[in-house]
Steps between C-alpha positions, in 0.01 A plus 500: 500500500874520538714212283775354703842486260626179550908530427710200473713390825798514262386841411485652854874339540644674208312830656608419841878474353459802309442724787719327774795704598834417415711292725827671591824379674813643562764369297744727664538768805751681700312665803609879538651603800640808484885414518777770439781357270861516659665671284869356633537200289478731193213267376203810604359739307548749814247794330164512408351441124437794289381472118634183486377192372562118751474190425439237712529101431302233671457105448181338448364267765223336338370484143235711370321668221417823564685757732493809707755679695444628870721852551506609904516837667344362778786633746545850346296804645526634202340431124688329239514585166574185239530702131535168300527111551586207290576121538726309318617124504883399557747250352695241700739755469311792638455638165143676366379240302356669146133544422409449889459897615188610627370817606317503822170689581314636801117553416618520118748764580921516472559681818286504819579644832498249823345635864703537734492184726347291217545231235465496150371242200574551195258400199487148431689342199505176270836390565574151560747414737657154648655442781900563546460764263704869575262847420617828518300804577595793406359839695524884417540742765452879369576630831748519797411173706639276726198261570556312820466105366723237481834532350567311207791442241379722237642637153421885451479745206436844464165622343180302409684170344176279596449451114855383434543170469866449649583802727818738329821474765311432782655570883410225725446532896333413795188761515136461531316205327136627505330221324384316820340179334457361152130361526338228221193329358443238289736279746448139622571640801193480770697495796685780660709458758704849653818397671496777758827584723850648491840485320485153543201489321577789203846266470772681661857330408343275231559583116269639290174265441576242828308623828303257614182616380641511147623159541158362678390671152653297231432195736106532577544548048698159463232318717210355344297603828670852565436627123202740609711706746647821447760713745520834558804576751431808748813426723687810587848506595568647852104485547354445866153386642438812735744693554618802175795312269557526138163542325163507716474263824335177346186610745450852267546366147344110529161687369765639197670183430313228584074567525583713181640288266279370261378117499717457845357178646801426762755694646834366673575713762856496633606819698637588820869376513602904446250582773712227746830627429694702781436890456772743496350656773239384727413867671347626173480222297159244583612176565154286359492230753378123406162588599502795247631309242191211561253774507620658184489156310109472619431821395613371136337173543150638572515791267580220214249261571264802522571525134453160462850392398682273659846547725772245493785613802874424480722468807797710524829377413786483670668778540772425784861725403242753337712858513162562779420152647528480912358269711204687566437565147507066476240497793250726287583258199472206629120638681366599151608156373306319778234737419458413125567093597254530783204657284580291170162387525345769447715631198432381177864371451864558728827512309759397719781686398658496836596153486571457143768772500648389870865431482492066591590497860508885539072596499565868547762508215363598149670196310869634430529331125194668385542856606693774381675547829350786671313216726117671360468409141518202350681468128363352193513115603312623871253690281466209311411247811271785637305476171507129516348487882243757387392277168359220667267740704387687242448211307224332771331831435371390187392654170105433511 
């Protein structure tokens, strides 16, 4: 006769807690996308890395207590060697703060090699971190590289400094960043929304920390319903729906950015307003019509809800004065935007950031107080009313 054990329900919960996996979410990312520095403002490295040690600094979206960094190669053909990494917290003023420096792993190891066309994790670490707070990672290269990623304002060194605390007469440029995300557990966060689009999304012509998505950040934070949420921003400047731009067409990396992130619940997708604009030349250049632009948006909609996660569309702002607005191009615009109104229904939220950044009396005019002139991207204060029309929609999402 076989006894039946007869374990406490309290028990099987502290088992059942034991063995659950951890619960990650990205406190911070910069999608790669293979972008070649110009070297003409003096501001770009211009040259590859060799034996040379680069550190990159990042600010914390969301608070957490233990963390792992995400390294990418995933737009090289070739394999990447990393011969050392380290983290390290910053001042207010920028400055290594003392006691903080950590050396990173990979499988226990200092150094590890990334495939070519792959990502990398490092080792998971006890290292609490809140929200608004600047890291600094620090990576090794032993060998000639130029890894195609996303450039970054980065301080360099020669030799393996990944141990040093504060780097010795550091040159800072414009060069590869290839930390790609800053990933936590232990956060209140259960929530993830990826704000997915192009410079007006990554924050072109705001200052450092005031996109919108970084704004709709410390927003969803200060409100007592929005305090589960955290935002990972995948915009990429000069990005386009279908047709090649700066970085992968949003239809080749949404699996990268968006289906891959982990905890991602929601994505906001606003893309296309690159795709619209005029092209220098129409005999070799593809012209993606309204229609394309619609089908390329359902083709993110269903692969999202085939991973369960829910998709939240923004209208296109105005863009009229744009250096490659035309008529036509307002046509296609104004098509998508009927589009997104038309099938709000079956969306799980629309952002209308058509007419909250409309010029009053002028629709097709991107509000001329809040932008930085170029007629395409808003400033600070239109970042900051694009983060307030997105709050109230994320907010009727919910935290449950």
């Amino acid at each position: 006769m076989i006894k039946r054990l007869s374990i406490p329900l309290a028990a099987l919960l502290v088992i059942a807690a034991a063995r659950a996996p951890d619960h990650w979410v990205p406190a911070w990312s910069g999608p790669p996308i293979g972008y070649e520095a110009n070297t003409r403002d003096g501001k770009a490295l211009g040259r590859a890395f060799k034996d040379e040690t680069v550190r990159q600094d990042m600010r914390v979206g969301v608070s957490g207590k233990t963390l792992r960094v995400r390294l990418s190669n995933e737009l090289s053909d070739e394999a990447l060697r990393i011969g050392g990494a380290s983290v390290v917290r910053l001042d207010a003023d920028g400055k290594p703060v003392a006691g903080s420096l950590r050396i990173l792993t990979f499988s226990g190891a200092r150094d590890t090699r990334i495939p070519a066309r792959a990502p990398m994790l490092s080792d998971a670490i006890d290292y609490p971190v809140t929200a608004g707070e600047r890291l600094a990672v620090s990576l090794y290269f032993p060998d000639e590289v130029a890894p195609p990623t996303h450039a970054q304002m980065v301080d360099i060194v020669g030799g393996d400094a990944t141990a040093a605390l504060t780097l010795t007469e550091p040159h800072r440029y414009r060069a590869s960043g290839v930390v790609s995300a800053l990933e936590v557990s232990g956060s209140m966060a259960t929530r993830v929304v990826v704000t997915f689009g192009d410079s007006i999304t990554e924050g072109a012509g705001s200052t450092s920390g005031n996109s919108w998505p970084d704004q709709l950040n410390r927003m969803l934070a200060a409100s007592p319903g929005g305090r589960c949420w955290a935002v990972a921003n995948a915009g990429i400047s000069g990005n386009r729906l279908v047709n090649p731009g700066r970085g992968p067409s949003a239809l080749s990396r949404f699996d990268r950015d968006v289906l891959s992130v982990p905890g991602v619940t929601h994505v906001v997708i606003l893309e296309g307003i690159n795709d619209i604009g005029k092209v220098r030349d129409p005999a070799t250049q593809y012209q993606a019509p309204a229609a394309a632009l619609i089908a390329a948006d359902e083709q993110l909609f269903e692969r999202a809800k085939a991973h369960r996660i829910k998709v939240i569309f923004g209208t296109l702002l105005p863009y009229e004065g744009a250096a490659y607005a035309d008529a036509a191009g307002e046509e296609r615009r104004q098509a998508v935007n009927a589009w997104i109104r038309k099938n709000a229904a079956r969306f799980d939220g629309v952002i209308d950031f058509d007419a909250t950044m409309a010029e009053p009396g002028q629709p097709g005019t991107m509000r001329l107080g809040e932008q930085i002139g170029d007629h395409l991207h808003p400033n600070d204060a239109g970042y900051t009313r694009m983060a307030k029309a997105a709050l109230p929609v994320m907010l009727r999402q919910g935290c449950r």
